[in-house]
C-alpha positions as YAML, in Angstrom:
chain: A
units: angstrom
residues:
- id: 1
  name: UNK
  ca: [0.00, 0.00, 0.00]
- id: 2
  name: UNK
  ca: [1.06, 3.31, -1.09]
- id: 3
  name: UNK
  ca: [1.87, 6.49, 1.53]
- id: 4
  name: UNK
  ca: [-1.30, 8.11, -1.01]
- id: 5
  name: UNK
  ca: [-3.13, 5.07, -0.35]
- id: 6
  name: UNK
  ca: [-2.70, 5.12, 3.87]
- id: 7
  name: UNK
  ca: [-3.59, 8.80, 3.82]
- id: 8
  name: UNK
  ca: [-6.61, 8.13, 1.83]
- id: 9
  name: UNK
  ca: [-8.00, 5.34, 4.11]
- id: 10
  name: UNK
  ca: [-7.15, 7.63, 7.00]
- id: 11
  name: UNK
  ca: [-9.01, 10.42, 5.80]
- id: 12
  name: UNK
  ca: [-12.35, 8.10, 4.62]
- id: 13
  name: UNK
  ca: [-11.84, 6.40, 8.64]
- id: 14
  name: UNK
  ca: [-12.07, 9.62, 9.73]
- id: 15
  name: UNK
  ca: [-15.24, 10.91, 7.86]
- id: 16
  name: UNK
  ca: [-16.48, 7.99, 8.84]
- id: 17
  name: UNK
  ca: [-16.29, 8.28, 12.40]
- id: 18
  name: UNK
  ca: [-16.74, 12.25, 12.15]
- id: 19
  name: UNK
  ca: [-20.45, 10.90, 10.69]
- id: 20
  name: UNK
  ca: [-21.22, 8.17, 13.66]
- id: 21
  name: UNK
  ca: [-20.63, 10.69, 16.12]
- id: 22
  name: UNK
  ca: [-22.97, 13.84, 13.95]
- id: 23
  name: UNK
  ca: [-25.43, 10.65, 14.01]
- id: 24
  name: UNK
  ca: [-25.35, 9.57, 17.64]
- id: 25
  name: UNK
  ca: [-24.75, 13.37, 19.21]
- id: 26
  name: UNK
  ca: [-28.42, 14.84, 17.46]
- id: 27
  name: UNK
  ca: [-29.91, 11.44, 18.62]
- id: 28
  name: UNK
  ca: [-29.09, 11.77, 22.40]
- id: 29
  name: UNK
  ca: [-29.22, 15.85, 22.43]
- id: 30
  name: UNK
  ca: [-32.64, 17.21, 21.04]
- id: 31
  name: UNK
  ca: [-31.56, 20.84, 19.58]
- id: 32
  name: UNK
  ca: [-33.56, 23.48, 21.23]
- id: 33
  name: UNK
  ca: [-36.42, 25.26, 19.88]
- id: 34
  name: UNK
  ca: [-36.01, 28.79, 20.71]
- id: 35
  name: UNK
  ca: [-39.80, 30.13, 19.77]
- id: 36
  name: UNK
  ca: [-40.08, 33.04, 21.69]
- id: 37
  name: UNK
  ca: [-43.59, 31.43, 23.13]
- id: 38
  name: UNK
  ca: [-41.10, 28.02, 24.39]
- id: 39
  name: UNK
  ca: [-38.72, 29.97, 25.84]
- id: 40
  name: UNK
  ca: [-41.14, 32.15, 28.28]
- id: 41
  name: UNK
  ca: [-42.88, 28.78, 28.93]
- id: 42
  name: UNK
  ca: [-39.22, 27.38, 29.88]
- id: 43
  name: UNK
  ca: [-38.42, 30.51, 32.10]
- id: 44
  name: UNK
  ca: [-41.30, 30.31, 33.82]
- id: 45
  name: UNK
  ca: [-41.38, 26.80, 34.57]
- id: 46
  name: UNK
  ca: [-37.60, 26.70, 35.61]
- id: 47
  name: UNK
  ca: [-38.55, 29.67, 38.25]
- id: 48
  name: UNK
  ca: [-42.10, 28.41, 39.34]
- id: 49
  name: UNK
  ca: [-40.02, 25.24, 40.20]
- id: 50
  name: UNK
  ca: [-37.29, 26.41, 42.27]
- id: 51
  name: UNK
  ca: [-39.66, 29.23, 43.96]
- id: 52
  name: UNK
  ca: [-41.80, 25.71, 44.70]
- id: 53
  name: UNK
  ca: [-38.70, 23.68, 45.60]
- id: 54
  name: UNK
  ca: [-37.84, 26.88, 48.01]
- id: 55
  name: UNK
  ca: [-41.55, 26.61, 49.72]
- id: 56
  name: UNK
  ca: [-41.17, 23.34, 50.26]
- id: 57
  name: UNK
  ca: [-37.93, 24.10, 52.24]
- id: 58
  name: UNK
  ca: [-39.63, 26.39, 54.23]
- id: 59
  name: UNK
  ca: [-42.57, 24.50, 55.14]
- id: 60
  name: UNK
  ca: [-40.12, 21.62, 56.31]
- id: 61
  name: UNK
  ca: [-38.47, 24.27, 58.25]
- id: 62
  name: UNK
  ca: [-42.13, 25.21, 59.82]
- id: 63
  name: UNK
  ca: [-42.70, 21.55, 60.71]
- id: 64
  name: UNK
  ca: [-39.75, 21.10, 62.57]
- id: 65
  name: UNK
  ca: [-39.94, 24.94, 64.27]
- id: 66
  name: UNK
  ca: [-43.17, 23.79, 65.66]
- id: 67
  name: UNK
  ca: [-42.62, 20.54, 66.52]
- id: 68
  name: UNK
  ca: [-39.87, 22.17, 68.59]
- id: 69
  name: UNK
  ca: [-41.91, 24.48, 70.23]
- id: 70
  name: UNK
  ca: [-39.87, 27.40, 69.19]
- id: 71
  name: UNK
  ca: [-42.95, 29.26, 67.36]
- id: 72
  name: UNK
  ca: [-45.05, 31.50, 68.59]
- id: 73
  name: UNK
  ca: [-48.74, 31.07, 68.24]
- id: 74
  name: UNK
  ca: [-49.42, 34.18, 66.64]
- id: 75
  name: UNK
  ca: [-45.86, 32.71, 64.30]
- id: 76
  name: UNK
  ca: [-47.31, 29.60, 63.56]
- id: 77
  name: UNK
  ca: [-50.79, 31.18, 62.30]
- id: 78
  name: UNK
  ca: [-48.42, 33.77, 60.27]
- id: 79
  name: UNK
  ca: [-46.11, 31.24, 58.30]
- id: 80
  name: UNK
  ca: [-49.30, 28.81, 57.96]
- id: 81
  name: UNK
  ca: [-50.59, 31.88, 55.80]
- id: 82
  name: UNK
  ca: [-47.60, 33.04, 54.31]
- id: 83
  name: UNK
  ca: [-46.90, 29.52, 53.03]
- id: 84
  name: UNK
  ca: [-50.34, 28.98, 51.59]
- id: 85
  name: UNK
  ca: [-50.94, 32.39, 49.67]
- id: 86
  name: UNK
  ca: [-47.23, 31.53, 48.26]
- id: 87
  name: UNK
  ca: [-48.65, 28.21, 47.26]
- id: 88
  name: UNK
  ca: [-51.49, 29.88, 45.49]
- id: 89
  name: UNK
  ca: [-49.50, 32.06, 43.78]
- id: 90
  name: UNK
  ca: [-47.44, 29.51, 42.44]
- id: 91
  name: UNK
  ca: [-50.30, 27.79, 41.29]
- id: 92
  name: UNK
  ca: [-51.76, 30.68, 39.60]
- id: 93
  name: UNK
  ca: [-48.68, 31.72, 37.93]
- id: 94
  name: UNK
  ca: [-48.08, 27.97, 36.99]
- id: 95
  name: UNK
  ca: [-52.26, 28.44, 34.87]
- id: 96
  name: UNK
  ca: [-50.98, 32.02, 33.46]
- id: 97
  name: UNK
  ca: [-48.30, 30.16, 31.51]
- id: 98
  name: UNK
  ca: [-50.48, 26.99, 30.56]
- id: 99
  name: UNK
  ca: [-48.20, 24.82, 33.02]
- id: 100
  name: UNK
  ca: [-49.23, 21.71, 35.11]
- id: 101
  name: UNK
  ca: [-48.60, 22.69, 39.04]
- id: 102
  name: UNK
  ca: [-47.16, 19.06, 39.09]
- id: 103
  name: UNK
  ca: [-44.96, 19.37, 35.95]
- id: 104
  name: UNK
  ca: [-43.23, 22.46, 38.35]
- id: 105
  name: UNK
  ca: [-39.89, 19.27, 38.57]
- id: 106
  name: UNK
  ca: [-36.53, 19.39, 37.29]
- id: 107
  name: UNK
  ca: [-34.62, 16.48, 36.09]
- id: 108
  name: UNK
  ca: [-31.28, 16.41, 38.00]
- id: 109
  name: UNK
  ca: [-29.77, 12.87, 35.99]
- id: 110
  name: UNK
  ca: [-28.78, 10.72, 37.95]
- id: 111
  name: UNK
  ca: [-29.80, 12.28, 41.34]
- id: 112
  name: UNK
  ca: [-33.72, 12.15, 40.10]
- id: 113
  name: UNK
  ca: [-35.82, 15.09, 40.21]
- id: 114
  name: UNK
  ca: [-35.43, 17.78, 42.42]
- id: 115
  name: UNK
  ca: [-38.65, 17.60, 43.96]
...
């Protein structure tokens, strides 16, 4: 085999795997669609989820305040309310934007969803 002939097969190898990889890259990675409309939608969801990951956090942190005793009555009543407008609002926002309140997840790989 000629030097013209090994740098020939080289190159076509190459091409080759160049096109295997083009192939197998836009199979695992959808491209993303950036409609104006989609990417609001994507905002919003990304925010309504961590605002409702946050709430979460807090209500945890309620539960274990009053378990402990360390709230007030008058606190307890206040961060019961607090938590539930926030809720609401959440919820509402989640309508505005045509989103399912239980969609409101992210997908962390292999740690599972956030929520």
């Amino acid at each position: 085999m000629s030097q013209s002939d090994a740098v020939r097969l080289e190159i076509e190898e190459l091409e080759a795997l160049r096109a295997e990889l083009e192939k197998s890259t836009a199979a695992a990675a959808p491209r993303w669609n950036a409609e104006p409309e989609d990417v609001r939608r994507s905002v919003a969801k990304l925010v309504l989820t961590l605002v409702e990951f946050i709430r979460k956090v807090m209500e945890r942190q309620a539960l274990r305040r009053m378990e402990a005793d360390t709230l007030t009555p008058e606190e307890v009543e206040s961060v019961g309310l607090a938590l539930m407008k926030l809720e609401e609002t959440i919820q509402e926002m989640a309508q505005v934007f045509g989103l399912d309140p239980q969609d409101l997840n992210l997908e962390l790989g292999p740690l599972g969803k956030l929520i």
